[in-house]
Structures are given as structure tokens and as C-alpha cells.
C-alpha positions in Angstrom: 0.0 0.0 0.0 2.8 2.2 0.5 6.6 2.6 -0.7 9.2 0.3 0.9 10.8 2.4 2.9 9.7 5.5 4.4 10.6 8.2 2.7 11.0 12.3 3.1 10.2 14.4 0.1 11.6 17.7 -0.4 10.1 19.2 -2.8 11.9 22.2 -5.0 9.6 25.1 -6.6 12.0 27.8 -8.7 10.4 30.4 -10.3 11.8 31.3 -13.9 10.3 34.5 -14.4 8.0 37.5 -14.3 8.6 39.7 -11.0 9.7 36.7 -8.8 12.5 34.8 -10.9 14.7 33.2 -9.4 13.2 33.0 -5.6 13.1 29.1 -4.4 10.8 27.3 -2.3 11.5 24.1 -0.1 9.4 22.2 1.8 9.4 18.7 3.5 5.5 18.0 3.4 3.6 16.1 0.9 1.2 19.0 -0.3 2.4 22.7 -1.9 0.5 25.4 -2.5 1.2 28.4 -4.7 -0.4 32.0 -4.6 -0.5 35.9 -3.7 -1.9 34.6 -0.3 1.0 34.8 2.4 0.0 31.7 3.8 0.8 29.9 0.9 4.3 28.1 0.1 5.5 29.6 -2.4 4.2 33.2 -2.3 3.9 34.8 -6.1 3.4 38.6 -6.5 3.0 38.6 -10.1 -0.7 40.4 -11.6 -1.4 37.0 -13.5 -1.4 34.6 -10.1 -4.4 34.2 -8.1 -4.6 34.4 -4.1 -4.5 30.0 -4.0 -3.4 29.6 -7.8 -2.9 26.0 -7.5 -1.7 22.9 -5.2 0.8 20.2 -6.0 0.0 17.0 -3.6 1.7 13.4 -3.2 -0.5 10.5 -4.4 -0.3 6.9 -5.1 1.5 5.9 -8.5 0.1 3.0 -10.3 3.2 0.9 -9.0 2.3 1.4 -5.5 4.5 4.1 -5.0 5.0 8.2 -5.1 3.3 10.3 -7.6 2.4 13.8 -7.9 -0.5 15.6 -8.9 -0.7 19.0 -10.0 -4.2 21.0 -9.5 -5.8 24.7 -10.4 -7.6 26.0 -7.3 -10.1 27.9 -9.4 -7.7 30.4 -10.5 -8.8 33.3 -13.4 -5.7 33.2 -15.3 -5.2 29.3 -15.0 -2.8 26.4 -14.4 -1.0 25.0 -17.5 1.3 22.0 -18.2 3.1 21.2 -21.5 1.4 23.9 -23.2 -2.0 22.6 -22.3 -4.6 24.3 -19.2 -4.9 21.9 -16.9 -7.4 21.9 -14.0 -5.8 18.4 -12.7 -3.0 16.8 -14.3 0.3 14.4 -13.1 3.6 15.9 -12.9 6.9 14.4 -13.4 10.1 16.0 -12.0 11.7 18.2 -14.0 8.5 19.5 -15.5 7.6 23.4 -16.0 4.1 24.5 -14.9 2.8 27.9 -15.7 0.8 29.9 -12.8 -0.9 32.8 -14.9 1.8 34.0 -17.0 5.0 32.6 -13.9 7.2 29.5 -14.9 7.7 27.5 -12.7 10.1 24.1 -12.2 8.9 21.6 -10.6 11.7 19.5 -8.6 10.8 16.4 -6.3 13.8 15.4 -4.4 12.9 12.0 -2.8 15.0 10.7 0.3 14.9 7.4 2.7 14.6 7.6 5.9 18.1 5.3 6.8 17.1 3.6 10.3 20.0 3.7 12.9 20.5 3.0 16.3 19.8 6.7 18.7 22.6 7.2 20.6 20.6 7.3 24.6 18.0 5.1 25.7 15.4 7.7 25.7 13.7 10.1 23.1 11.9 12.8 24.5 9.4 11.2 27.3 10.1 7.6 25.6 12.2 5.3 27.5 13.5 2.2 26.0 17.1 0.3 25.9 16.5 -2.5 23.7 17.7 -2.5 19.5 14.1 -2.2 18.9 13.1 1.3 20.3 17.1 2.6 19.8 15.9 2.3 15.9 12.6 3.5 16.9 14.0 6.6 18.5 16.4 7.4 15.4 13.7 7.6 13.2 11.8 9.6 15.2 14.6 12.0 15.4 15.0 11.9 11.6 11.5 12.4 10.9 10.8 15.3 13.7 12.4 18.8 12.7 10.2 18.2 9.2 6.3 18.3 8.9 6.0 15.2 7.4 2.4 13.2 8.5 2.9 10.1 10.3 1.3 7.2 11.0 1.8 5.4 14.5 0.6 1.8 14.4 0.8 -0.3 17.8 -1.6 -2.1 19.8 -3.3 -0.9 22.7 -1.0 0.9 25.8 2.4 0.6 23.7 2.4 4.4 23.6 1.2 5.9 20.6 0.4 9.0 22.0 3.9 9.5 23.9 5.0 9.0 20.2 3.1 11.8 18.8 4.3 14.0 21.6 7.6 13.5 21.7 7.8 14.3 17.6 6.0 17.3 18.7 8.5 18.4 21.0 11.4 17.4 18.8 9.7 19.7 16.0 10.0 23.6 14.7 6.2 23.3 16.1 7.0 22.6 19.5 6.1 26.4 20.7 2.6 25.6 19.1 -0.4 23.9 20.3 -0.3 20.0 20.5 -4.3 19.1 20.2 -5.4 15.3 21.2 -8.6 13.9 19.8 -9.2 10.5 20.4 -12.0 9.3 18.0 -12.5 6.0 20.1 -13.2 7.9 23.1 -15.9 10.4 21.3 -19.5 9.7 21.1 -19.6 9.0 17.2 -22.0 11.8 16.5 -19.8 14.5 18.2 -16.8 13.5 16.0 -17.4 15.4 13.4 -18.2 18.3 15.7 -14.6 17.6 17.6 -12.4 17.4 14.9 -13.9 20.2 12.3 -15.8 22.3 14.6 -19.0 23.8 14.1 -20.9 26.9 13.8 -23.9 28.3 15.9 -27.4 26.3 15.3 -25.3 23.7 13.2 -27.3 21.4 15.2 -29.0 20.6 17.9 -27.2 22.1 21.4 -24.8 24.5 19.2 -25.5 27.5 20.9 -22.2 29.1 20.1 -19.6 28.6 17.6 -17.0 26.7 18.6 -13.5 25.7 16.3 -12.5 22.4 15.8 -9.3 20.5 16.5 -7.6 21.5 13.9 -8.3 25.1 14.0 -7.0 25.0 17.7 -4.0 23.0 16.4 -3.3 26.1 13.8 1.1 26.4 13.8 0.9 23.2 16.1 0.7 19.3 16.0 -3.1 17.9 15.8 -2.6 13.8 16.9 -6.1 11.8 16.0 -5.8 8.8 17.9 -7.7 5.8 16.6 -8.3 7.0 13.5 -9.7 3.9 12.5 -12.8 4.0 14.1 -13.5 7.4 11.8 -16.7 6.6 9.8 -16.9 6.3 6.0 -18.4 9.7 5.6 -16.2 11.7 7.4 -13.1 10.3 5.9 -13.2 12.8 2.3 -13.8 15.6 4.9 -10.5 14.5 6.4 -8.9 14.1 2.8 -9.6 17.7 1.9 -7.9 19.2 5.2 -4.5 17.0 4.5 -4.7 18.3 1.0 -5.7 21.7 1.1 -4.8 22.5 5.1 -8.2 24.3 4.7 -11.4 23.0 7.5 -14.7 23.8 6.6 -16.8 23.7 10.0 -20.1 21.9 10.6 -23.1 24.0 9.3 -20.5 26.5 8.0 -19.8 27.7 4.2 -16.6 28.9 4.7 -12.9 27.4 4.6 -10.8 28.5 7.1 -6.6 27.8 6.0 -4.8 25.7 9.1 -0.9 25.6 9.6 -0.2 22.3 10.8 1.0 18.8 10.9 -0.9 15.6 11.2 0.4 12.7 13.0 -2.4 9.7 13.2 -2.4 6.6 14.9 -4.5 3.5 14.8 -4.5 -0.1 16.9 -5.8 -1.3 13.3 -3.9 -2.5 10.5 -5.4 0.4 8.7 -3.9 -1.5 5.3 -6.3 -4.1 6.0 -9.2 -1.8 6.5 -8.8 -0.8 2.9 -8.9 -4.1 1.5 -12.2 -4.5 3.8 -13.5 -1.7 2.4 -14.3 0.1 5.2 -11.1 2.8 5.0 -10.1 5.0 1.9 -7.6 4.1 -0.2 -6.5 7.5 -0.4 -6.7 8.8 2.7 -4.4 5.8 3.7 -1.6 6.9 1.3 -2.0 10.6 2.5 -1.7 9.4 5.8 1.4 7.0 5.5 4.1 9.4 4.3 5.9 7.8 7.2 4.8 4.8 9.0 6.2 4.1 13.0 5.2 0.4 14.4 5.4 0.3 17.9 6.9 -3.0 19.2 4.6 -4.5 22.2 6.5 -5.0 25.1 6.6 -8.8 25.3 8.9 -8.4 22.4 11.1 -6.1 24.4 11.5 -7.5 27.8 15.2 -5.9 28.4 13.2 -2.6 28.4 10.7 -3.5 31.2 13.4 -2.8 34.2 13.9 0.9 32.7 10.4 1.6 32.2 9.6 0.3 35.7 12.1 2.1 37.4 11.1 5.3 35.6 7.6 4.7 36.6 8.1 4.1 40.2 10.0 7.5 40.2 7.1 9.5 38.3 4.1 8.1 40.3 6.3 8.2 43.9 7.1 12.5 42.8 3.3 12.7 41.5 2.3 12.1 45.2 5.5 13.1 47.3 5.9 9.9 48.3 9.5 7.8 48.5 10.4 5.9 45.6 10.7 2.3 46.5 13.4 0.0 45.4 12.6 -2.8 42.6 14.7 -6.3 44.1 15.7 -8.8 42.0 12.4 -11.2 42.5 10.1 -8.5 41.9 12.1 -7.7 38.6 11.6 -11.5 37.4 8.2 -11.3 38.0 7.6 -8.4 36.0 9.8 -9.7 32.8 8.1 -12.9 33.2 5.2 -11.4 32.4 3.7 -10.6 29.3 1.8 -7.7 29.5 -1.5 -7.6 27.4 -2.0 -3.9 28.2 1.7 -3.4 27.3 3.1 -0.3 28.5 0.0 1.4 29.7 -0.4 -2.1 32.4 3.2 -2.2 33.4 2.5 1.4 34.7 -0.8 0.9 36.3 1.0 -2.1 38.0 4.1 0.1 39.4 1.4 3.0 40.5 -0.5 0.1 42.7 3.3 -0.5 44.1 4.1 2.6 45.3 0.6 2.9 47.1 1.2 -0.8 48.7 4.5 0.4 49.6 3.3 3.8 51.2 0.7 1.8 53.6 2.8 -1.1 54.3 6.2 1.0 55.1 9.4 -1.5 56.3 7.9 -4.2 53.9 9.6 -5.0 50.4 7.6 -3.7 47.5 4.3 -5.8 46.6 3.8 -6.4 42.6 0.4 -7.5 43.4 -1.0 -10.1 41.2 -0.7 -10.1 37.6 -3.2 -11.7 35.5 -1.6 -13.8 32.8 1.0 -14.7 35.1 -1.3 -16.2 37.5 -2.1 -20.4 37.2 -4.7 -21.0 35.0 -8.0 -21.7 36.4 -8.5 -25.7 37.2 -9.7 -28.1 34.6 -12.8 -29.4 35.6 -13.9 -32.5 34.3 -16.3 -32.6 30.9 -19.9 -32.0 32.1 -22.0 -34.9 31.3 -24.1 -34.3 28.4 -27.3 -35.8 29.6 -27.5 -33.8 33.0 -29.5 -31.1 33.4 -32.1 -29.6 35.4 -35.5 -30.4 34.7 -37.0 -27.5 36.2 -34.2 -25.3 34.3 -35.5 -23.2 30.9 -33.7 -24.2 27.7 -32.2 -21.0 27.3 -30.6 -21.4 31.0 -29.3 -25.0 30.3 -28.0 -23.8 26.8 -25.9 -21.6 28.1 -24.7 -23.5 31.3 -23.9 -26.1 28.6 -21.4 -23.9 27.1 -20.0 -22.4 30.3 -19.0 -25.5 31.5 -17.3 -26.5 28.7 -15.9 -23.1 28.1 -14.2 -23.2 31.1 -13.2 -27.0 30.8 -11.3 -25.7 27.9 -9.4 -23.0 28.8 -8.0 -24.7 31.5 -7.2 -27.2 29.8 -5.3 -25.1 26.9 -3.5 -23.3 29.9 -2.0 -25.9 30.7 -0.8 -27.5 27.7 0.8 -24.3 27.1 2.4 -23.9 30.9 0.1 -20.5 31.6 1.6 -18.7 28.4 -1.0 -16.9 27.2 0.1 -15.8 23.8 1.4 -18.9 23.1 -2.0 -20.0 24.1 -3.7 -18.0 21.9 -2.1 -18.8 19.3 -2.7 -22.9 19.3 -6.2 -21.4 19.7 -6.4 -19.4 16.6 -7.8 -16.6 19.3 -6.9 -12.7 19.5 -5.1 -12.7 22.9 -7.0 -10.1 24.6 -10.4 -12.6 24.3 -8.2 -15.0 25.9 -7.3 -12.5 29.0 -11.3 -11.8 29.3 -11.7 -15.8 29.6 -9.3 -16.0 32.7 -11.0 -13.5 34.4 -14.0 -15.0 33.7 -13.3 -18.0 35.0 -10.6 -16.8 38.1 -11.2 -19.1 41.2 
């Protein structure tokens, strides 16, 4: 769905004459546009240019990879290529487009994003000592000081959003507004609402006006967690804003220009949810100028001691309490265990520590019991199938039925697998997390 390797675009605007020859623009972002209007990249003066003349935007090639498409904004003198007035046309590097009367080259200088190893174990509020995240980190401080969109893809608690930030704070944008919006957390009628804003009596309870996400994220960083739960509709009204950093609000007729980069991220493969059907094709390759995949934490159990550590300090300061010590059985407890809720859990756990610790002073520090690393519930022998209780409904007995052997099945899976739960899972052919819900299901 998307090149190789990520890759950084600079792209290289030169005017060859009228009033402006010879000034350059440069930018690092997958859209351009070029005008009289100030906010525009490449800033024309010339009688023959419109305020937005036209845009120049990345898109998807028919070999999967880069492309570039050149569009007219509704200019009056108009865009041409090759001799020809275009109003939406491909463009190849090295090519001369004409704004008005202006030529202009057209220069796309593409470069990879080389992964190396960052030199500290941390990256802005990221923590993390194993190969993994050291690679992780040195893209992230490749791909910061440009406004490049990125993806984050991860499962749940790895710490998308501490990626988002810490681009943002590594970015020429970090004075500016960093705005959340977390589409799985917002009642799916109020999305729209959240993320575009809307105008007074746009509908029902709009009493005022009120701007959107990306209005308030104007010269900042707007991070949409779970994107993937966006709705079908909505996802062109997204396009537009990526394309043409304009928002038009709900109820409202005008569209208001935003300065801003977009960062995403999504538990979903959100390449999947394009061959399902149920995510744009476009909007994916838009979105994916650079890609970051966050490793869970089972697959980076050198890390878990560092993180622990760091997260005994922060919760201990949070409530001016003592930091307690981490001993060597408490650390082999927690790297034996292998954390569903990933980064997010191993935190909750440590928070629960320090307030066991803080009641209980004099005493080593308590872990507590973690789920998955708890014995699986007993195996209880197969229910005979001709039992039941006459004076039971069907319904009742149907689904007592099942229980039983539910729960004669997972603890019997449990332990052919020794309590692993992802290995379990796995023999099982069943997402992990299901598997989690089961043992607590069935906890004695």
C-alpha cells in the first residue's frame, strides 16, 4: 500500500520569471501550494497569479508508489502544463508548470529515511534500551524537525500517543499547540463536531460557535488517535484538510486555511481496513508518508526494568511519596510477564506498588498479582451431556452447557501451554486479549 521504505520528500519550486524569478521554495510535506496569499508556500506577487493559484499533492502511483498531482484552485488566469490548461494533471520531475503567465520548475527530491541505532535510551518522554526502540527513536529524530504526516501503528497501551508527543517536542512546532482527539473515546455523533468544529445552530445544542481540532492545532501538532474508528463519511472531509490545510466547520460555508502537521495513529492495520472496504484508499496513502510500528513489550522484555524504574520515580514524585526499590524477585516477576496492556499495564502495576508500599512501610515492595501470570483456572472434568435440570429453561441449560465447557477448555489449553498466554492463543487461533477476558472469567 505504501513505498518500501519511508521516505521524506523535499520538494523544489523555482520560479523562472515574471517579477519573482529566481526566488526558491523548499518544503518537506507532501502538499504545496502556490499564490498571492501569504499563507501559501510559495508566495507569487506577479498580476497574473491568483490568491490560491494551484496545489501540488503526493498520491499513489500505479506501482504502489510516489506520484504527484498537479491542481488549479479555481484560478482566473489558470494552471498549464506542457502547453495545455490543466485543471488536474500528473507531474513528473523536471517538468515546468505555468501559474498565470509565472514558470515554474517543478523539482521532487525524494530521500529514505536510513534507520540507525539513537545514541541514549530515551527520546523525549520515551524510554527504551532494547535495538528495537534505539531504531525506533532514530527515526523519530529523523523524521521530527520536518512536517511530514505520520502514521503510528501499535496495539493498545504501547504508547502511541507518547510518540506523537515527543515528535512534537522534537519539532519547529513545538512552541505551538499540540491538540489530542481521540476518535475511540468520542460519542460518534460528536466527532465530526470535535475534529472540524462547528458553527452556531449547526445542530442541535450548538449554541455558540466553537473551532475544531484543527483550528486549535493552527502552527501546532493535531494527533487523531484511533483513526480507524473514523466513519466512512467523514473520511473525504479528512482528505480535503490534508490536501488543502483548509477545515470547513459543521453548518458553515466557509474554509478557514490551518498551519499544521498531522500525525495519526491506529491499533488497526489500517492497510487491511482498505482491502475491507471500510477505510479510503487515499486517505491511507496521504496518511502513511511515514509509518512508526510500535513493538509491544513482550517483544522487548530488556526494556521492562527501565520503564519500571522510571515509573516508580514518576508516580512516587506525583504524590511526594519515597520511591521504593525494585529487588531482584520482583524484577523477574515483571519480565516474566507478558503484559497484554503493554506499556500502559506495566505502569498501572508500578502506581499500585508505590501505594502498597506507602501503607505497608518497612515491607519490600508488593507487585500484586498479575493476571496472565497467575495459574490457569482448574480443569474441571467434561460435564455430562445428559445432566440437566429439569426444572431449568432451555435457554438457562444452553448456556450453562457452554460455560461448562468453556471453562473445561481453557484450563485445559493453559496448561498444555504452561500458563503462556500468547502462546496459548495462538494454538487457539484466538486474539489474545479474548483470551485474558476468559481467565478472568473464569478466576477461582
Amino acid at each position: 500500500m505504501s513505498d518500501p521504505s519511508p521516505r521524506l520528500w523535499r520538494l523544489e519550486l523555482t520560479v523562472r520569471s515574471g517579477p519573482d524569478a529566481g526566488r526558491r521554495c523548499v518544503v518537506d510535506r507532501d502538499v504545496v501550494t502556490v499564490g498571492k496569499r501569504s499563507d501559501c508556500d510559495l508566495v507569487l506577487t506577479d498580476d497574473t497569479v491568483s490568491r490560491q493559484h494551484l496545489r501540488i499533492h503526493r498520491t499513489r502511483g500505479a506501482d504502489g508508489g510516489s506520484a504527484w498531482l498537479l491542481v488549479d484552485t479555481g484560478s482566473t488566469n489558470g494552471t498549464w502544463l506542457g502547453g495545455a490548461r490543466v485543471l488536474e494533471a500528473p507531474i513528473e520531475a523536471g517538468a515546468v508548470l505555468k501559474a498565470g503567465t509565472v514558470e515554474i520548475a517543478f523539482a521532487p527530491i525524494p530521500q529514505t529515511v536510513e534507520e540507525f541505532a539513537w545514541h541514549e535510551d530515551h527520546f523525549g518522554g520515551l524510554v527504551g534500551r532494547s535495538a528495537a526502540m534505539r531504531r525506533l527513536f532514530g527515526l523519530l529524530h529523523r523524521i521530527a524537525p520536518t512536517d511530514a504526516t505520520v502514521l503510528v501503528e501499535g496495539e493498545t497501551g504501547t504508547g502511541k500517543g507518547a510518540v506523537a508527543k515527543a515528535i512534537h517536542q522534537a519539532s519547529a512546532r513545538a512552541a505551538g499547540p499540540f491538540v489530542v482527539v481521540d476518535c475511540g473515546a468520542v460519542q460518534r455523533q460528536l466527532v465530526e463536531s470535535e475534529l472540524f468544529g462547528h458553527e452556531r445552530g449547526a445542530f442541535t445544542g450548538a449554541v455558540a460557535e466553537r473551532p475544531g481540532a484543527f483550528e486549535r492545532a493552527h502552527r501546532g501538532t493535531v494527533f487523531v488517535d484511533e483513526l480507524g474508528e473514523l466513519e466512512l463519511p467523514l473520511q473525504p472531509k479528512l482528505l480535503r484538510v490534508l490536501d488543502a490545510r483548509e477545515v470547513q466547520r459543521v453548518g458553515g460555508q466557509r474554509h478557514l486555511p490551518v498551519d499544521l502537521r498531522f500525525i495519526a495513529a491506529s491499533r488497526r492495520d489500517l492497510g487491511r481496513e482498505v482491502e475491507r472496504g471500510v477505510f479510503r484508499e487515499d486517505l491511507f496513502f496521504r496518511l502513511s508518508v511515514v509509518t512508526v510500528r510500535l513493538p509491544p513489550l513482550r517483544d522487548r522484555p530488556e526494556d521492562i526494568p527501565l520503564l519500571a524504574e522510571r515509573f516508580l520515580e514518576e508516580v512516587a514524585e506525583a504524590r511526594g511519596l519515597r520511591a521504593p526499590r525494585l529487588d531482584a524477585a520482583a524484577l523477574d516477576r515483571l519480565t516474566a510477564h507478558d503484559w497484554p496492556g503493554n506499556v500502559r499495564e506495566l505502569r498501572n502495576v508500578m502506581e499500585r506498588a508505590v501505594l502498597l508500599s506507602a501503607v505497608r512501610p518497612g515491607q519490600r515492595l508488593e507487585i500484586g498479582r498479575l493476571q496472565s501470570g497467575a495459574a490457569a483456572p482448574p480443569a474441571p472434568a467434561a460435564p455430562d451431556p445428559g445432566a440437566f435440570d429439569p426444572a431449568s429453561s432451555y435457554q438457562a441449560e444452553k448456556e450453562r452447557w457452554l460455560e461448562q465447557r468453556e471453562r473445561a477448555y481453557v484450563g485445559w489449553l493453559m496448561g498444555q501451554h504452561q500458563g503462556n498466554v500468547s502462546a496459548a492463543a495462538r494454538a487457539a487461533q484466538m486474539d489474545r486479549k479474548y483470551l485474558h477476558k476468559l481467565l478472568k472469567k473464569y478466576e477461582t
